[in-house]
Backbone as numpy.savetxt, mean C-alpha at the origin, in Angstrom:
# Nx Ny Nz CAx CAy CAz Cx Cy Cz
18.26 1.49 22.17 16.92 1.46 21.58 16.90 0.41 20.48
15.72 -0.20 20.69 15.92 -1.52 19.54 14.46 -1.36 18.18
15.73 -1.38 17.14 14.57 -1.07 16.00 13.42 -2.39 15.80
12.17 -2.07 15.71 11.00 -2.20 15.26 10.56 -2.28 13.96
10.32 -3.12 13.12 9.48 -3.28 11.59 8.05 -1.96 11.96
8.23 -1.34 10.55 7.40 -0.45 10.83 6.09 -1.13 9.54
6.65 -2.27 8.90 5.63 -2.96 8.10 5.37 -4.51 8.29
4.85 -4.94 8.10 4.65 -6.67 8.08 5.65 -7.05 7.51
5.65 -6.85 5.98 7.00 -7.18 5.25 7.31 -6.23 4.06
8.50 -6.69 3.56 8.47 -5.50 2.73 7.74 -5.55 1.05
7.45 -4.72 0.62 6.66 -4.97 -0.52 7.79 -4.31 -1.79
7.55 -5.39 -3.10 8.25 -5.30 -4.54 7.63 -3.87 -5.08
9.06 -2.83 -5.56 8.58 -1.17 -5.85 6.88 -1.56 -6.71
7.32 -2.70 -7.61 6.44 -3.19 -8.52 4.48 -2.77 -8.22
4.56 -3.30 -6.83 2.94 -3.13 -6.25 2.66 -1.59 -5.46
3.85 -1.13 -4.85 3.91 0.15 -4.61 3.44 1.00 -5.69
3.83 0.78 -6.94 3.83 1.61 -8.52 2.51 1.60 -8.71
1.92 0.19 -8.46 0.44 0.43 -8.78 -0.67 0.85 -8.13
-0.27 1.13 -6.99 -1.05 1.10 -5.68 -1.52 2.75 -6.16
-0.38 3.27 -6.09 -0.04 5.17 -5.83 -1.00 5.45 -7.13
-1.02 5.24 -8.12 -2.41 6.34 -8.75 -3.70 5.55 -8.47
-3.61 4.68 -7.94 -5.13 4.23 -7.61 -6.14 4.99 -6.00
-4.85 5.05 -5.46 -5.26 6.03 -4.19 -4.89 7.85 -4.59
-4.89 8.29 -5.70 -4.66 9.68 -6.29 -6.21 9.89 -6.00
-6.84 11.12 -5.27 -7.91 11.76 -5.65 -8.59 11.06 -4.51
-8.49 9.96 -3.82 -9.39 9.23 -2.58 -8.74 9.93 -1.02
-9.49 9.85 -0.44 -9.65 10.82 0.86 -8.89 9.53 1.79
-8.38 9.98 2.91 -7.93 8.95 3.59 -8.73 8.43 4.38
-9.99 8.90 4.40 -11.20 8.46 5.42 -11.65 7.33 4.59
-11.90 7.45 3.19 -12.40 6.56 2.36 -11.32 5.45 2.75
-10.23 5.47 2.61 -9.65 3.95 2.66 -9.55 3.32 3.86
-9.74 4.23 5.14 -9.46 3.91 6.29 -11.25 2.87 6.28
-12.28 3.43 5.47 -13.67 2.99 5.78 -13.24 1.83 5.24
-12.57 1.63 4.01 -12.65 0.59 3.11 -12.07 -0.47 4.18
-10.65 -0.26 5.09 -10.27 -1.49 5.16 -10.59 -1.54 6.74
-11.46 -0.49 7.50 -12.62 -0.95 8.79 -12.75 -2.10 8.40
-14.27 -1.57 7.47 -14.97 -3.26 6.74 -14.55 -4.04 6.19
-13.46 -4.68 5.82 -12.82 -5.62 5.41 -12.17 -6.52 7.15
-12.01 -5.45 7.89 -10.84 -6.06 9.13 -12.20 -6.67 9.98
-13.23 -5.83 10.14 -14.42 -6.42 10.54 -14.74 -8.09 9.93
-14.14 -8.76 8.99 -14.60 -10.01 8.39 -13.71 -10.42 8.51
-12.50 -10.33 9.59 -11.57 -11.09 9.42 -11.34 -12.54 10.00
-12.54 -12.97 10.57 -12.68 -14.30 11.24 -12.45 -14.62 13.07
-12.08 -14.94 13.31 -11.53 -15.89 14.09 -9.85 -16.59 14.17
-9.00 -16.69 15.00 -8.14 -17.62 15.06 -8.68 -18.84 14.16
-9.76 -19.42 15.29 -10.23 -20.92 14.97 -10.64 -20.97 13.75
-11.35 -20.05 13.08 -12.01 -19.61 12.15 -11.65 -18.36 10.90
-10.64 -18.40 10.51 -9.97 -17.21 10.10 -10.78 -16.65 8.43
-11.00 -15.87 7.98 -11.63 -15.82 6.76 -10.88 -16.16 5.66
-11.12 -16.25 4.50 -11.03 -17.24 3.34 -10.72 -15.61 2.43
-9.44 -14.95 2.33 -8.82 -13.86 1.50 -8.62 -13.95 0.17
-8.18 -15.41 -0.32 -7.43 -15.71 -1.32 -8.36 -15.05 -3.12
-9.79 -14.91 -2.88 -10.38 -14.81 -3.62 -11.10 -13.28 -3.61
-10.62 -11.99 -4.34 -11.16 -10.67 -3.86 -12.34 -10.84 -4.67
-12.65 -11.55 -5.90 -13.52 -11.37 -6.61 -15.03 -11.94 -5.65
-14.42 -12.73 -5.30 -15.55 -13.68 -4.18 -15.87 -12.78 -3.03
-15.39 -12.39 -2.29 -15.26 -11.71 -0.80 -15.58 -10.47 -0.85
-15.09 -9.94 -1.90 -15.64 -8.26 -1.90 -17.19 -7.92 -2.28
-17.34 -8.91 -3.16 -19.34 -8.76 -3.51 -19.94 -9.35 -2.33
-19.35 -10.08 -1.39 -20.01 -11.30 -0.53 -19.97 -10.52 0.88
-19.01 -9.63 0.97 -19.25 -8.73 2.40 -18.98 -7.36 3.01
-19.08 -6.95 1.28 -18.66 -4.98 1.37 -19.34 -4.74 0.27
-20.27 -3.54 0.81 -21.20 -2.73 0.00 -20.84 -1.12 -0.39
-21.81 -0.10 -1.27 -21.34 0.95 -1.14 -20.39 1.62 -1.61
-19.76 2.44 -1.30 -18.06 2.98 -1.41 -16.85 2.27 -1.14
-16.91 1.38 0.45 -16.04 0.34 0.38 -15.88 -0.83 -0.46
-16.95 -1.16 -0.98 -16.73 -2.68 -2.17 -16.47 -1.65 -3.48
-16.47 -0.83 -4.07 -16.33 -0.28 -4.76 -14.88 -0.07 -4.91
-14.19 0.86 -3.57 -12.79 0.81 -3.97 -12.09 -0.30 -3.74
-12.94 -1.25 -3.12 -12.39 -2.34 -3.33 -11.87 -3.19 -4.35
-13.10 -2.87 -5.27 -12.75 -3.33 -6.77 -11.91 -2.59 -7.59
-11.89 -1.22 -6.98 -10.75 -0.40 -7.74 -9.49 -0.49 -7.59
-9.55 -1.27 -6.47 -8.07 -1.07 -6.38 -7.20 -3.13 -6.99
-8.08 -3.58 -6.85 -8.44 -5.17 -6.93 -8.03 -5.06 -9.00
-8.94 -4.53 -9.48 -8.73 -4.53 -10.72 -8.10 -3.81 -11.16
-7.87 -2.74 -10.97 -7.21 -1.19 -11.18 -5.86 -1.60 -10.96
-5.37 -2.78 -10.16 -3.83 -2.91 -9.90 -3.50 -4.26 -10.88
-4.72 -4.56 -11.54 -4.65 -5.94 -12.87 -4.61 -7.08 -11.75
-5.33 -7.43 -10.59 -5.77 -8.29 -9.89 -4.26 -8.57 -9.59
-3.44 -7.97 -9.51 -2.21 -8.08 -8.59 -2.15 -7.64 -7.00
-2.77 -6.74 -6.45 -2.91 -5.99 -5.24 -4.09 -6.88 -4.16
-4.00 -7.54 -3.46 -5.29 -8.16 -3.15 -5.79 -6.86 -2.23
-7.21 -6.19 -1.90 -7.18 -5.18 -0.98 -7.08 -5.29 0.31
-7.66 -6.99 0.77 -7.07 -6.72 2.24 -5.65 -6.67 2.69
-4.63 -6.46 1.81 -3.39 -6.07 2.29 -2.92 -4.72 1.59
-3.47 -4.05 1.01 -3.17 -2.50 0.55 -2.32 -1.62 2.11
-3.22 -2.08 3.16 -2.82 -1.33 4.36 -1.39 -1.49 4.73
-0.79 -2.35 3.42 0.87 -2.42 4.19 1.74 -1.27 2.64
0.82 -1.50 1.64 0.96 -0.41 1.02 0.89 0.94 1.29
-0.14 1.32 1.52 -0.25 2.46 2.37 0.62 3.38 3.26
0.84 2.10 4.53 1.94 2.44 5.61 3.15 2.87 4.75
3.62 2.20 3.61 4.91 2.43 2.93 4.97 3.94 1.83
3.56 4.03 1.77 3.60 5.33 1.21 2.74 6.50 2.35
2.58 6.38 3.64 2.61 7.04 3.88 4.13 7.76 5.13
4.82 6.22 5.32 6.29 6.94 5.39 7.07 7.56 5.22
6.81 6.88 4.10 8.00 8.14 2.92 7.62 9.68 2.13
5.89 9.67 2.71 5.68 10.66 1.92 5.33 10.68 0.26
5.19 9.99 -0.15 5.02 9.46 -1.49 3.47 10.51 -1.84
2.71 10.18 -0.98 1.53 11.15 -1.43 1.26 11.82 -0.28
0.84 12.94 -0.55 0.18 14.42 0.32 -1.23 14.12 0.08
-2.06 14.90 1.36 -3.17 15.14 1.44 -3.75 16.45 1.44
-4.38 17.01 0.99 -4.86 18.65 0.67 -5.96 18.84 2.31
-6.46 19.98 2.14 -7.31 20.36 3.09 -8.21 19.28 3.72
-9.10 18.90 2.39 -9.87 17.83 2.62 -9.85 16.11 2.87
-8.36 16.22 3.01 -8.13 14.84 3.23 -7.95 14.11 1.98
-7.70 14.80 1.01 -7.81 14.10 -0.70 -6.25 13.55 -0.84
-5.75 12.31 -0.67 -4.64 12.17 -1.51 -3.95 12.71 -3.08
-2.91 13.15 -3.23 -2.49 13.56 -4.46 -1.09 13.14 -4.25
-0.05 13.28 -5.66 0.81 13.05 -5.38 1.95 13.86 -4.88
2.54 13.51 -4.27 3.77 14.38 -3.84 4.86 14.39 -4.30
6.02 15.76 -4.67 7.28 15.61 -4.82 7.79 14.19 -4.75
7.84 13.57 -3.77 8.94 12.09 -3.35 7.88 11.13 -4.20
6.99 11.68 -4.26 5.96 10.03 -5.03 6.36 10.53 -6.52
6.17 11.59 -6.80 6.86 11.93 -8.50 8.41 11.28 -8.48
9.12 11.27 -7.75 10.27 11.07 -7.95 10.56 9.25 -7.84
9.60 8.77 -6.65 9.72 7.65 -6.68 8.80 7.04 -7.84
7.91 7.24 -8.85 7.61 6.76 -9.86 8.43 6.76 -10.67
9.20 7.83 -10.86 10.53 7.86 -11.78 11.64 6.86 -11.36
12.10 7.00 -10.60 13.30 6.34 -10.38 12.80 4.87 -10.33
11.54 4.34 -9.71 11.58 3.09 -9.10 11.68 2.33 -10.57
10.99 2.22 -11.62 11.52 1.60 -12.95 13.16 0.55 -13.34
13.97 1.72 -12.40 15.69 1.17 -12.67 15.51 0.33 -11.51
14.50 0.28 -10.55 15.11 -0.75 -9.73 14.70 -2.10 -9.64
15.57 -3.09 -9.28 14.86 -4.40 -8.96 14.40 -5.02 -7.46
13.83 -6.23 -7.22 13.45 -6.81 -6.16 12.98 -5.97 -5.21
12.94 -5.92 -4.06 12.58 -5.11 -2.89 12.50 -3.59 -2.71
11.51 -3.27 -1.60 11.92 -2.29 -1.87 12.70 -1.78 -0.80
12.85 -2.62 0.23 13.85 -2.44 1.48 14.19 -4.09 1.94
15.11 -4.16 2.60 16.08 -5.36 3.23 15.44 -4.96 4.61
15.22 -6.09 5.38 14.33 -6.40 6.76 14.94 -5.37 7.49
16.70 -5.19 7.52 16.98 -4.23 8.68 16.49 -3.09 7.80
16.70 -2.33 6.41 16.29 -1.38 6.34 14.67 -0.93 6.59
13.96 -1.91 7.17 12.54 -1.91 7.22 12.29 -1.01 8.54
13.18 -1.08 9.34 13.42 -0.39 10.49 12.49 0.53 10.75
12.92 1.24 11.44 12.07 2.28 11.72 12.87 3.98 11.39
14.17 3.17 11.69 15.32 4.31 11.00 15.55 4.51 8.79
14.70 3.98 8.59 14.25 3.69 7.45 14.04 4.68 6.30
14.56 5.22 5.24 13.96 6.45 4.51 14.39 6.18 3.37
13.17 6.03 2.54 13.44 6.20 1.01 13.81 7.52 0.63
15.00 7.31 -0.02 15.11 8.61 -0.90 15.54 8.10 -2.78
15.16 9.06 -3.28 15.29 8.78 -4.41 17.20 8.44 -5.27
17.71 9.41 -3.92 19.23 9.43 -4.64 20.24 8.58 -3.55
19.32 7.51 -2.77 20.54 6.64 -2.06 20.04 5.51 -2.69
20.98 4.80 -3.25 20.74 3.68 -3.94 21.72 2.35 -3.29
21.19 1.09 -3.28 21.78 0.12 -2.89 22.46 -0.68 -3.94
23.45 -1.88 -3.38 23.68 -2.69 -4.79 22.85 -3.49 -5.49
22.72 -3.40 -6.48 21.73 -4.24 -7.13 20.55 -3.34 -7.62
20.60 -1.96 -7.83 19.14 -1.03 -8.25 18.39 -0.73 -7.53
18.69 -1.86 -6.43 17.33 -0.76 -5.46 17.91 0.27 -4.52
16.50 1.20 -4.42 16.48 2.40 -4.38 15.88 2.19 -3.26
16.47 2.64 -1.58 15.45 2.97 -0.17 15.72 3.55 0.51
């Protein structure tokens, strides 16, 4: 059996850290709406859309609740997070479990997301190495690699 990337690439604990209380209290329907309408503007091959600017793009083609958390998460992460790539955030916290969802679909945090806010601080660079991106893949808080990071 041949392992599979279960993300695009891997993301610095750094944007993970900021991501997780900005999606605390939002429903997973809400973000799934948010990044519908965003994937809906994604262009063309020939024609691909113009990402580089959230301040530009999010007033220019998302209304409502989706341009909204758009901006929440856009500013809320100190214009570090762009939102059309949160969805690789996401995938990484919803692997590991980092946040739970209640009855209603409400994100909160979970055991492993308390623990990975704690621990991730001591670590540096990555938050996984391409093979650990695998699919055989599991953050835990108490296997640590050389160099501080924690996956």
């Amino acid at each position: 059996m041949q392992n599979k990337a279960k993300a695009a690439h891997c993301l610095p604990y750094s944007e993970v850290r900021l991501v997780i209380p900005l999606l605390e209290g939002l429903s997973r329907a809400e973000l799934l709406a948010m990044y519908k309408a965003i994937y809906d503007h994604r262009g063309t091959p020939q024609e691909p859309a113009d990402w580089s600017e959230p301040e530009v793009w999010i007033p220019q083609w998302l209304r409502g609740k989706q341009q909204a958390l758009a901006m929440r998460v856009w500013e809320g992460s100190g214009r570090q997070i762009n939102p059309r790539y949160v969805n690789g955030h996401l995938h990484f916290i919803d692997l590991h479990q980092l946040l739970e969802t209640n009855a209603k679909g409400v994100y909160r945090l979970a055991a492993r997301g308390k623990a990975f806010m704690r621990e991730a601080p001591r670590c540096c660079g990555r938050l996984t190495t391409p093979r650990a991106c695998s699919s055989s893949s599991s953050w835990s808080p108490r296997r640590s690699r050389p160099g501080g990071a924690t996956c």
